[in-house]
N, C-alpha and C positions, 0 to 999 in steps of 0.2 A: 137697521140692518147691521147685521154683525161677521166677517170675516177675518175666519184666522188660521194660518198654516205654520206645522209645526211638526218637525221631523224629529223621530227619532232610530236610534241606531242598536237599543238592546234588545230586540227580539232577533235573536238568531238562530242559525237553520242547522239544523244537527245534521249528520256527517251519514246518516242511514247505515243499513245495513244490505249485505249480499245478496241475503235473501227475506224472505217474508219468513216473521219468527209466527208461532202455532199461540196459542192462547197460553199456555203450562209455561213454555219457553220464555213470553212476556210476563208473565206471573213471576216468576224464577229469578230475572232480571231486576225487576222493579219491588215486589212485596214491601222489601228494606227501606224503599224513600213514600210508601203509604203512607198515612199516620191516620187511626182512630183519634178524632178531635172530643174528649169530654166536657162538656160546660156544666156550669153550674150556678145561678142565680136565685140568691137571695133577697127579699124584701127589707131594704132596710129599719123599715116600719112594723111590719108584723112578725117580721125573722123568718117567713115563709121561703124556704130553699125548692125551685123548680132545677130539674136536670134536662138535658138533650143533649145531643149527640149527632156529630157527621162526621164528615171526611177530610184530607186534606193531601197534598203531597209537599216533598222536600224540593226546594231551588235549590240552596248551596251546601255546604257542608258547612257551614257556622249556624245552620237550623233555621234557616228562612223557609218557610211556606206558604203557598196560598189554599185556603179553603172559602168559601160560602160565608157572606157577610151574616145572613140572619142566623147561621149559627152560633157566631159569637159573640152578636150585637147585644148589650144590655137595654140601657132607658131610663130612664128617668126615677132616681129611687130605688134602682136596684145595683147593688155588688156583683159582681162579675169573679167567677174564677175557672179560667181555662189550663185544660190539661190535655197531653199528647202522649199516644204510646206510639211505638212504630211499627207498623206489622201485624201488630194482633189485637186484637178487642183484650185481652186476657194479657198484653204487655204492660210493664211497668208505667206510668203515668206520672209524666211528669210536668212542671212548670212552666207552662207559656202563657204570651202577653200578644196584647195587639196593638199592629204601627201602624195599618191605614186598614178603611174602609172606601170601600164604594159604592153604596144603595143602587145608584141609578145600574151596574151589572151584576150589583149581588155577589161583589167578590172581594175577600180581604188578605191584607198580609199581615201571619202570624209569627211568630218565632220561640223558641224552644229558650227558657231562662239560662241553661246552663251551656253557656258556648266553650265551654272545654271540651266535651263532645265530635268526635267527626262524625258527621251524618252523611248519610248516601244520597248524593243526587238525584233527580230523573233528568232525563237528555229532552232539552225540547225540540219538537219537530215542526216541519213547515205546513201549518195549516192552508195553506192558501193552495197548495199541491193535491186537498182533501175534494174530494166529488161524489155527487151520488153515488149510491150503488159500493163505497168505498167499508171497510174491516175495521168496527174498531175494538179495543176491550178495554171494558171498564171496572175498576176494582175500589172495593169498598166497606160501610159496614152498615148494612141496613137492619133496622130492627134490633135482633138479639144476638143477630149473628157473630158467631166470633169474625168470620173474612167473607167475602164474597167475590166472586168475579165471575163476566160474563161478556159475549161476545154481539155485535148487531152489527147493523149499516146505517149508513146514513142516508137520510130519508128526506131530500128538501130542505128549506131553511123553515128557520122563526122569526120568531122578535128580535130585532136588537143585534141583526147579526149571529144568531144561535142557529143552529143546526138542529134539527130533526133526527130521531135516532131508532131503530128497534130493539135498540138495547134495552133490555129490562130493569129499570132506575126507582130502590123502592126511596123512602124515608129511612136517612142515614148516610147516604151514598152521596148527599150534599155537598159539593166542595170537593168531590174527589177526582182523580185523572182519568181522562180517555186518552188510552195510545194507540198510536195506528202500527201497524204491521211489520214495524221496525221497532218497535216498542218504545219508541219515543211518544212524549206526552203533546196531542194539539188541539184538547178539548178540558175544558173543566167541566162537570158534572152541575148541571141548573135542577135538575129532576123530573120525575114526572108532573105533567099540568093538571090542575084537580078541575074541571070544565063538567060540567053539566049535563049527563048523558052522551058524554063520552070517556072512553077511557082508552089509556096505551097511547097517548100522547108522552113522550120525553125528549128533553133537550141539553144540549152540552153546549156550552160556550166556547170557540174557538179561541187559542190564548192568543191571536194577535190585537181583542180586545182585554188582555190583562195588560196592557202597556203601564196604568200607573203603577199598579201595585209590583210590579217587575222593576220598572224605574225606580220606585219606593226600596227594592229591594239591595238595589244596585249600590243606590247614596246612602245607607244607613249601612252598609257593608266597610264601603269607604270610609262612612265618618268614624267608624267601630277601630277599622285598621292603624288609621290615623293618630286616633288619641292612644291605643297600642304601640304604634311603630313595628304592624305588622303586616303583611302582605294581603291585600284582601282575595275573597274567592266571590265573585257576585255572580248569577250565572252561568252554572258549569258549561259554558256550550267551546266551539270554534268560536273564530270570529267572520263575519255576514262576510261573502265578496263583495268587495268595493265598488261593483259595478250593480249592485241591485242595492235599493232603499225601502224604505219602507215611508212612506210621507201622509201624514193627513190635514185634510182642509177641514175644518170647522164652519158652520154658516147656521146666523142663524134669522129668523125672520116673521115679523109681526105683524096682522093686516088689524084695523080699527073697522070701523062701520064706513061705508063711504059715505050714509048721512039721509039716505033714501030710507022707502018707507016698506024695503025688500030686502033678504039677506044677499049680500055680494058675492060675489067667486071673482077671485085674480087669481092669473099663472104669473110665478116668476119663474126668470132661468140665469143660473149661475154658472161661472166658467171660470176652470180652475187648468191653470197654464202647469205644465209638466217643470221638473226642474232643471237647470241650464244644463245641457248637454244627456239628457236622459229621456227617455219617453215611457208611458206608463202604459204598462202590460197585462194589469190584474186591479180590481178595485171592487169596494164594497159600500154600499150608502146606508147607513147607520145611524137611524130617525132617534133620538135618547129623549127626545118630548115633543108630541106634537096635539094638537086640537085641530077637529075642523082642516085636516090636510091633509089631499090627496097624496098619495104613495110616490114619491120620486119615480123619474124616469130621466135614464143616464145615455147621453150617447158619447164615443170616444171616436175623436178624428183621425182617419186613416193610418195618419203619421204617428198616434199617441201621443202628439203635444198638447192636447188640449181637452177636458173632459169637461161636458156638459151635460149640469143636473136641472132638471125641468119637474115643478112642483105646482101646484094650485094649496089657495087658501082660501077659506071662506068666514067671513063674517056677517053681524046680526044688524037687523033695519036699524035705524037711529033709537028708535023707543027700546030695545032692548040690550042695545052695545054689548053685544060677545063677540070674540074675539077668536080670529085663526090664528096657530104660531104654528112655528118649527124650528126642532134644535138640533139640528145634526152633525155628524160627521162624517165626511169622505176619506174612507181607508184605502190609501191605492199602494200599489205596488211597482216600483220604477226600477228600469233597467237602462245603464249607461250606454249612448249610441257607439 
């Protein structure tokens, strides 16, 4: 059994707007911290150069970005060369690298070679504030398109913490922003699900799970300034009120065969104490591997002191030994009493 809690402070909550901006009016805003992500991989071996293509938006103005991990992932054997334009499929492309990857949400941070550049930010907004039935627009470059952008709602969750959308998300559009109604950005673009006699399935990922590649973004900003001795910019946002956190518990957990000549089922239940002087108001259970395990089920104590996560596991008779796990994390949201 595995628990671990671990708070962090740079997702922050942008400052919104007076009114709800029109889709053109977010377009207008934003276009400038888009970026058409170019890739390009070569076979070391054969020399065989493969190309694709997504999307990506601007964090700071030193040219941090996140886009869609398999878009710029190489492998084993092959050279890798990414390129950025900003705003248009038909813009200038230029030289980027990548700092982190993360397989398990398909999200990476990229950055622009030449940081004498000022780049346009996008403003992040508060996902957690997001609800069914909620606006968002998403912009991008799918296909051949020179730009694209389009508007849906959000439609129920997904895997992983993702959101459900009716936004229309072709190939291309990988890695790019959904912003809500303020034109702030609280979704990365996952895409449509390719499922088997079904179609118009798409999902966008909420960026309170980009926590590392944001984090990623923060300390390579730092360390950049540093060896500079120059002021850094991580995160165009405000900074969070003091009185709300963002905290997560990690847990994780393995069942064996109990040894019988039947597959087993055990419930465990976990309980995760609020932090000293705050109670938690808002949370998510965020399964990142699991086998053989029932769906969590959360309840929260009146007070918000205390959140309890209730799961089952199942494993295989003794002659077979498979195994139930589960690797999650609890996303919560606290507010100071």
């Amino acid at each position: 059994m595995v628990i671990k809690l671990f708070v962090t402070t740079l997702l922050l909550i942008g400052a919104g707007s007076a009114s709800a901006l029109t889709l053109s009016e977010a377009v207008e805003k934003n276009r400038q911290s888009v970026i058409y992500v170019k890739v390009s991989k070569a076979n070391e071996t054969t020399g065989a150069v493969t190309e694709q293509h997504g999307t990506g938006f601007i964090l700071n103005k030193e040219g941090y970005a996140v886009t869609a991990a398999h878009v710029v992932s190489g492998g084993q054997g092959l050279q890798v060369e990414i390129r950025g334009a900003v705003g248009s499929r038909e813009g200038v492309l230029e030289p980027m690298e990548v700092l982190f990857e993360s397989s398990n949400f398909d999200v990476a941070l990229i950055r622009f070679k030449d940081s004498s550049k000022q780049r346009k930010p996008v403003a992040l907004g508060d996902p957690w504030k997001r609800k069914d039935g909620d606006t968002i627009y998403v912009m991008g470059f799918p296909g051949i398109e020179e730009w694209f952008h389009t508007s849906g709602v959000l439609s129920g969750k997904g895997p992983k913490g993702s959101w459900n959308t009716t936004a229309v998300l072709n190939a291309g559009m990988s890695g790019g922003p959904a912003f809500d109604t303020d034109g702030d950005v609280v979704a990365m673009v996952w895409g449509g699900v390719p499922t088997t006699g079904v179609s118009g399935i798409n999902r966008v990922l909420p960026i309170n799970l980009l926590r590392e590649p944001l984090e990623f973004a923060g300390a390579f900003a730092r360390a950049a300034a540093a060896a500079t001795a120059t002021t850094p910019a991580v995160v165009p946002l405000p900074p969070k009120p003091a009185d709300i956190q963002e905290v997560q518990y990690a847990f994780a957990e393995t069942q064996t065969s109990f040894g019988g000549f039947q597959a087993a089922t055990r419930t465990y239940t976990k309980t995760f104490d609020a932090m000293t002087g705050f109670r938690i108001t808002d949370y998510k259970v965020i399964p990142k591997s699991s086998n053989n395990a029932r769906t969590p089920t959360t309840v929260l104590s009146p007070d918000g002191k205390k959140l309890t996560v209730t799961f089952a596991l199942t494993s295989g008779p003794a002659y077979d030994q498979w195994r139930g796990w589960i690797d999650a994390e609890v996303q919560t949201r606290q507010t100071q009493d």
